[in-house]
Structures are given as structure tokens and as C-alpha cells.
C-alpha positions in Angstrom: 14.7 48.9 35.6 13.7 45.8 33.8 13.5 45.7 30.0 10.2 44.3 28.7 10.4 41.3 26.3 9.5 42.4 22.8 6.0 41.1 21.5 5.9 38.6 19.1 4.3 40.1 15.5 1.0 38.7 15.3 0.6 36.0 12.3 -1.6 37.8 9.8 -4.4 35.2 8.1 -3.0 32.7 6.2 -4.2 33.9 3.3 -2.2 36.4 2.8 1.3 34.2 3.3 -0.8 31.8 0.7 -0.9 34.7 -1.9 2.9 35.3 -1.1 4.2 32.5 -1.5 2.2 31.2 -4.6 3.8 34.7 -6.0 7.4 33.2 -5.2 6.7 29.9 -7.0 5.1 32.1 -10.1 8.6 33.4 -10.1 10.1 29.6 -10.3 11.9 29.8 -7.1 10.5 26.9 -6.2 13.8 25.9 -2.9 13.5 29.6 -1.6 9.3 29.0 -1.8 9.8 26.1 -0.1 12.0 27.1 2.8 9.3 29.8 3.3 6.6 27.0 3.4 8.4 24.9 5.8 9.3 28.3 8.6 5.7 30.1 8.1 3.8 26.9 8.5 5.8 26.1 11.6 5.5 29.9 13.1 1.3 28.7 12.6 1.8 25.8 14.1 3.8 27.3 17.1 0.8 29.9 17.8 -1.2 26.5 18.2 -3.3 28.1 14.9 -2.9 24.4 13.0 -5.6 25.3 10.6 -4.0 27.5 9.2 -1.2 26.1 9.0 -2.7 23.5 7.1 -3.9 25.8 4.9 -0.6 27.0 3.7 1.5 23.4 3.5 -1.7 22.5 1.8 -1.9 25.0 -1.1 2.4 24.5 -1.0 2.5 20.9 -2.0 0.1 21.2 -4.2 2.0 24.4 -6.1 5.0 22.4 -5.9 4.0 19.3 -7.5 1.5 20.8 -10.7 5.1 22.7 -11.0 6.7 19.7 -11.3 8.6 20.0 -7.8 7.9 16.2 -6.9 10.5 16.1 -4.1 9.5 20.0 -2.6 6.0 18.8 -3.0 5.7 15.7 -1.2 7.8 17.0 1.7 5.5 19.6 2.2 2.4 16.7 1.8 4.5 15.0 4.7 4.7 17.7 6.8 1.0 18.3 5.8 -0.2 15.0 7.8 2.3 15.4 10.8 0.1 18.3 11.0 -2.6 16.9 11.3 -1.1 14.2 13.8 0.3 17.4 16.2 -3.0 18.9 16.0 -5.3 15.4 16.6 -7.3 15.9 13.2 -9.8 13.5 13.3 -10.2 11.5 10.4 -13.3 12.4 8.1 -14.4 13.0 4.4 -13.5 16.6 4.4 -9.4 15.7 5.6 -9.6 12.7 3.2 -10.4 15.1 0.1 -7.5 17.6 0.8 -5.3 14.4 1.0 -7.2 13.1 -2.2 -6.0 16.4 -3.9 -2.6 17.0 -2.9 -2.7 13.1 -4.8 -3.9 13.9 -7.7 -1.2 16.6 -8.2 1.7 13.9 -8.2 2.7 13.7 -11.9 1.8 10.3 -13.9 4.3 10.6 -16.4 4.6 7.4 -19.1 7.8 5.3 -19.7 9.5 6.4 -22.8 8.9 3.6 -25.2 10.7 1.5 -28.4 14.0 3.1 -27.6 17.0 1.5 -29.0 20.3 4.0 -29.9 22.9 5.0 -26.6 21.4 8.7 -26.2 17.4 7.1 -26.2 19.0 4.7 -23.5 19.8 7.3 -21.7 16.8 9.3 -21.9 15.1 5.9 -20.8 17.4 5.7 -17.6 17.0 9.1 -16.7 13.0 8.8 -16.8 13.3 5.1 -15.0 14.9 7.2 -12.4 12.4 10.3 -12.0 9.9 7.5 -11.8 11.6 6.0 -8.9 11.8 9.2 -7.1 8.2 9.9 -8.0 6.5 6.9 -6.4 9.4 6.8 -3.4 8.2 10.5 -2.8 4.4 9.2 -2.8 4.8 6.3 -1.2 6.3 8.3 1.6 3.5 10.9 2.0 0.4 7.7 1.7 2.1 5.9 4.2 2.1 8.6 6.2 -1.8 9.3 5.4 -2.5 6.2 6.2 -1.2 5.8 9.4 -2.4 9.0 10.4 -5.9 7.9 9.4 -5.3 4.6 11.6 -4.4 6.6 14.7 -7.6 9.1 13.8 -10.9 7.1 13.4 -10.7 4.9 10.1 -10.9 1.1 9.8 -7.8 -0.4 12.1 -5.7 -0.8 8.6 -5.9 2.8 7.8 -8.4 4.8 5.0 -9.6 1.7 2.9 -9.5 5.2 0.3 -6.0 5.3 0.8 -4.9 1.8 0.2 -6.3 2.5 -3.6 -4.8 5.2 -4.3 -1.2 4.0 -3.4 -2.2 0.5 -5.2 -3.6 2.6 -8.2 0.2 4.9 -8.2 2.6 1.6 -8.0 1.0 -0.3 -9.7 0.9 3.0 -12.9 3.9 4.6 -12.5 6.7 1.5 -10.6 9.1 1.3 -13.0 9.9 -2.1 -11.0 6.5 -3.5 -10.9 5.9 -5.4 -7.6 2.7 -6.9 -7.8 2.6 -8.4 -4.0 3.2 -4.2 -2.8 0.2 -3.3 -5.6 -2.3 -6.6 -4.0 -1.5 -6.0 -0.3 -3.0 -2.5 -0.6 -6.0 -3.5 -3.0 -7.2 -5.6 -0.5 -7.3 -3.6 2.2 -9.2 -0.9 0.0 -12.9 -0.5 -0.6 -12.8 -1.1 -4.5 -12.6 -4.9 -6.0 -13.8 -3.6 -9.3 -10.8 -1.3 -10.0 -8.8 -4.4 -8.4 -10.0 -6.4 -11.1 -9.2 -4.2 -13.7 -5.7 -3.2 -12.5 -5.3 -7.3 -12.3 -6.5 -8.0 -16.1 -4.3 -5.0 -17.3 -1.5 -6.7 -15.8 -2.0 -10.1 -17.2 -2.2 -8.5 -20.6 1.2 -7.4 -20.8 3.0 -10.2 -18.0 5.8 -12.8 -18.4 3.7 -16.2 -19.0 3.1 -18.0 -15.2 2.7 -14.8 -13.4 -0.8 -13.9 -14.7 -2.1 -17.2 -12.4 0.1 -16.6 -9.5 -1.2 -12.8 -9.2 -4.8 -14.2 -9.1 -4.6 -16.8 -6.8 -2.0 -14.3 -4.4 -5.1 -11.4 -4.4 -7.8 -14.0 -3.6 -6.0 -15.3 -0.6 -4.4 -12.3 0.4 -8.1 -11.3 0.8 -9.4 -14.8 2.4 -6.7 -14.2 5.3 -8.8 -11.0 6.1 -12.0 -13.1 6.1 -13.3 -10.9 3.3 -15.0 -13.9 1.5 -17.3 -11.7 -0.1 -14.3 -9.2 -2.6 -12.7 -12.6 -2.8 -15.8 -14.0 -4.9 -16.8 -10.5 -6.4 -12.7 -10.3 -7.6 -13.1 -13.7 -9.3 -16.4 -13.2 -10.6 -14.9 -10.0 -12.2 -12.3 -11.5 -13.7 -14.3 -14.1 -15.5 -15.9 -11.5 -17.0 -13.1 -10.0 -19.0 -11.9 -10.9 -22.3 -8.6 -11.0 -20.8 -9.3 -13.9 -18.7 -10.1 -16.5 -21.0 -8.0 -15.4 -23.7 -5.7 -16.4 -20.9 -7.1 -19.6 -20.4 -6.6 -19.4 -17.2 -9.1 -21.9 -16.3 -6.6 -24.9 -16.9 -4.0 -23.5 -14.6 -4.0 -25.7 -11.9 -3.5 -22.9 -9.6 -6.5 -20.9 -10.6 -8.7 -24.5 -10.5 -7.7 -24.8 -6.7 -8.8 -21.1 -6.2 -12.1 -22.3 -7.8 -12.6 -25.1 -5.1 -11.4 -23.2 -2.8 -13.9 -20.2 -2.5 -17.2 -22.1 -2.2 -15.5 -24.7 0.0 -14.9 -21.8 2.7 -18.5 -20.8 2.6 -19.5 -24.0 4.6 -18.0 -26.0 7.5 -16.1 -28.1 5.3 -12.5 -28.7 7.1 -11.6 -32.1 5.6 -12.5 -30.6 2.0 -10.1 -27.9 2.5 -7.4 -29.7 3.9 -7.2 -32.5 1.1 -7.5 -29.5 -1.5 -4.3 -28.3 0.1 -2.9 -31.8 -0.1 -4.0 -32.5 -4.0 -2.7 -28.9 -5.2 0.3 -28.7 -3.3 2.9 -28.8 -6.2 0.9 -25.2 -7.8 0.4 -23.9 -4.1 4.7 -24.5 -3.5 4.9 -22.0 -6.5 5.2 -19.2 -4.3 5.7 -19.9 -0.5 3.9 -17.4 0.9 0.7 -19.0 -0.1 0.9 -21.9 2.4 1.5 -19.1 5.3 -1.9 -17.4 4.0 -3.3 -20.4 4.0 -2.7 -21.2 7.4 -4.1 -18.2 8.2 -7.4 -18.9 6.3 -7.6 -22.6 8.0 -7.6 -20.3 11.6 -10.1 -17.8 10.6 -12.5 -20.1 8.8 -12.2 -23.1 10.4 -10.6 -22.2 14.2 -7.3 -24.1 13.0 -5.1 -23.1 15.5 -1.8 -22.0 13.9 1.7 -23.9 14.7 4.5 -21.6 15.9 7.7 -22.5 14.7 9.7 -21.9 17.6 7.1 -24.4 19.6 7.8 -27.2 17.1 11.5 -26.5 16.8 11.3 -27.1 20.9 8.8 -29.2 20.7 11.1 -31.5 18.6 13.7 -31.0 21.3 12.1 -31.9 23.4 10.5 -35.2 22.3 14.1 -36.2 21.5 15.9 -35.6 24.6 12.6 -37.9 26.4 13.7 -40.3 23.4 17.4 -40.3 24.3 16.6 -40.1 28.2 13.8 -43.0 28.0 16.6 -45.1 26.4 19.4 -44.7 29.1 16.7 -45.6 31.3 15.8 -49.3 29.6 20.1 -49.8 29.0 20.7 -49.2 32.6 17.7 -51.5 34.0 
């Protein structure tokens, strides 16, 4: 006689394991809470009910994080979008708000500041810690959105909304600032004006020589996407704030190149460009990746076809060896 395989329990709605578990973390047993997130999401996920289970890893890393859980949190916020990978969520406004609020609930604590005896020390490299883990934890579930969002029907970069909200989180809460991570994902956002202002905040408070160099790296990091147009709007928005010309950035060679530059890339105008490039070279050798954007801007704007290395290293080879051989040749006749 053959035993009959015990039925699985059927999942109850997810709203009551939603009520459950926000009981658990009312307690402040946040790790057994989260273990229960992680195996009850998965048992949804498993019955192929992935709404649900959005639901609940949802409402979890949300709890988590307005609890102060940053690293329970964001691993349920991961786990959140390879959801909605497994279950081939298409991207659209509705998905982009829950993402938008499980955001919002990562803490923006502020640096401890004018601390100056051993124990304050301390305190300040405990918090420059928690702030690493803080933006390493959001980074991690962003980048994650964002690809997601990619794969699912946004633009070919991921959510444009996404790039500003993990430009927006470096750039407030790094305790390492890095200006070229906070500029790469502005630009491939849908909001020059908060660019602007993020950029004149930072040259308010920036070593001297870094204000111009964070201008002119925005502007082209847009012109190598052909966005010619948030390139012009970001300048025109900088002019306007006090910040700017208290600056007086307009004398910085760098920034006077940028000024040529922009309305020289709005007509065909190749030999302009390319003795702009010759006269400011010392200011564009300030930071080497600018004559790599560059060359990118010369291909989009103006069909310049880009050199590979590798071809000129063997191209040089080459030319050489025909040198070498060409000379045998004459010696022996």
C-alpha cells in the first residue's frame, strides 16, 4: 500500500505574515524578523505567488531600515529586486515608487562635526564607519535597481530616476567623497537642475582647483552621451548661482575651454574643435580622462573615428619592421 505524500500547507495571504512579522520587529528582534523575511518570502516565491512575496520583502526592508537595521534592510531591498528579476516585473511607475520608498527609508545621518579630544575621535571614526556601511549597503541595492530596470523596459542605462537617487546618497552621505561616482550617475539621470545644485554645494566647501575640474568633468561626461542640451542647461545653471562667480570661475582656463567648447559642438565646426583641444591642452592634461571623453565627443559630433591603441601599438610595428626590411633591401642591392 503506498503512502500518500503529505500536502503542502497552503500559504495564507501575505498579509497576515506582514502583520506577523512587523509584530516581531515591534519586539526589536530585528535577526530572528529577518530570517523569517528571507524563508516566508521564498516559500511565496516557490508557490510562483511573487506578488506577494513582494509584498512582504517590501514592507521588511522598509521595517528594517526606519528601525535603523541598515544592513537587515538593504538585504531584504536586494532580495526585493531579484524578485522582481525571477518574476519578469516589467519596469513602470508603480515598481519605480515601491523602489523610491524602500530609498527613502535609508538613514541620512550627518557627520559629527568640530571634534577634537581622543574619545570625540572616536565617536567620529565610528560614525565615518556606519556611513561607509550605509552607502555600501545602498549602493548595493541601486545597483541592483538599476540593472533590473535596464533588463525591464527603461532607457538602455537603467531608470534615469535611479541614477539621481544614488548620485543624490553619495554624494550626501560618502564620507570619502568621490565626485567622478556622484557625476557619472547625474548624467545619466533626468534632473540637471538638482545636478547643478549638488555641483555648487560642492564647490562651496572643496579644496581650491577641484571646483573647475568637477565642472568641466560633468559637462563632458554629458557631451560623450550627445546630450548637448543638459550640457548647456548645467552651465547655464551654474552661472546663475552666487557660488559661481564668487568662484570666479570664469578665469579658470579650464572652465573658458568648456565655454568655447559648447557652442562650437552645435555647428559643423571640426577644425574649431580640434585647435581648442590644441590651445587648452595644458588645463585639459589636468585630469586624463578628459582627453578619452573627448575623443569620444570628436566621434559623436563630428564622425571622428576613434584610434585603438592596440592598432597603433601594431601599427607602429609594423611600419618599422617595413623600415628595417626596406633597408636590408637597398644594403643588399
Amino acid at each position: 500500500m503506498s503512502r500518500e505524500r503529505p500536502r503542502r500547507a497552503t500559504l495564507p495571504p501575505a498579509e497576515e505574515n506582514i502583520k506577523k512579522l512587523e509584530n516581531v520587529i515591534n519586539e526589536g528582534n530585528y535577526y530572528g524578523a529577518q530570517q523569517m523575511y528571507k524563508s516566508i518570502s521564498a516559500r511565496y516565491v516557490s508557490a510562483q505567488r511573487h506578488s506577494e512575496a513582494l509584498e512582504i520583502l517590501h514592507s521588511g526592508a522598509c521595517l528594517q531600515l526606519n528601525n535603523g537595521q541598515v544592513t537587515c534592510g538593504s538585504e531584504l531591498a536586494v532580495i526585493y529586486v531579484e524578485t522582481l528579476v525571477k518574476a519578469k516585473v516589467p519596469y513602470d511607475d508603480d515598481v519605480l515608487d515601491c523602489i523610491r520608498k524602500i530609498y527613502k527609508t535609508f538613514p541620512q545621518i550627518p557627520l559629527p562635526q568640530d571634534l577634537g579630544e581622543d574619545e570625540d575621535m572616536q565617536q567620529l571614526n565610528e560614525a565615518l564607519g556606519d556611513a561607509k556601511i550605509r552607502v555600501d549597503c545602498c549602493l548595493s541595492f541601486l545597483k541592483a535597481a538599476i540593472k533590473w530596470s535596464a533588463e525591464f523596459g527603461a532607457h538602455r542605462n537603467g531608470s534615469p530616476e535611479l541614477h539621481v537617487m544614488l548620485g543624490e546618497y553619495v554624494y550626501s552621505e560618502s564620507p570619502e567623497l568621490d565626485m567622478t561616482r556622484v557625476s557619472y550617475h547625474f548624467v545619466r539621470g533626468n534632473n540637471p537642475k538638482k545636478f547643478a545644485s549638488t555641483l555648487v554645494n560642492f564647490m562651496g566647501k572643496c579644496y581650491p582647483g577641484e571646483d573647475d575640474l568637477a565642472i568641466a568633468r560633468a559637462i563632458l561626461m554629458y557631451l560623450a552621451m550627445g546630450n548637448l542640451r543638459d550640457a548647456n542647461f548645467l552651465m547655464d545653471e551654474l552661472k546663475k548661482h552666487a557660488q559661481y562667480k564668487e568662484h570666479d570661475l570664469h578665469r579658470s582656463d579650464l572652465i573658458q575651454f568648456i565655454n568655447h567648447l559648447l557652442p562650437t559642438l552645435q555647428r559643423d565646426a571640426l577644425p574649431l574643435f580640434n585647435m581648442l583641444r590644441t590651445k587648452y591642452k595644458s588645463s585639459i592634461d589636468r585630469e586624463p580622462a578628459f582627453n578619452e571623453r573627448l575623443d569620444e565627443i570628436a566621434e559623436l559630433f563630428y564622425g571622428v573615428q576613434r584610434r585603438n591603441p592596440l592598432q597603433g601599438m601594431f601599427g607602429d610595428i609594423f611600419k618599422v619592421s617595413c623600415g628595417l626590411v626596406g633597408t636590408e633591401i637597398s644594403d643588399n642591392a
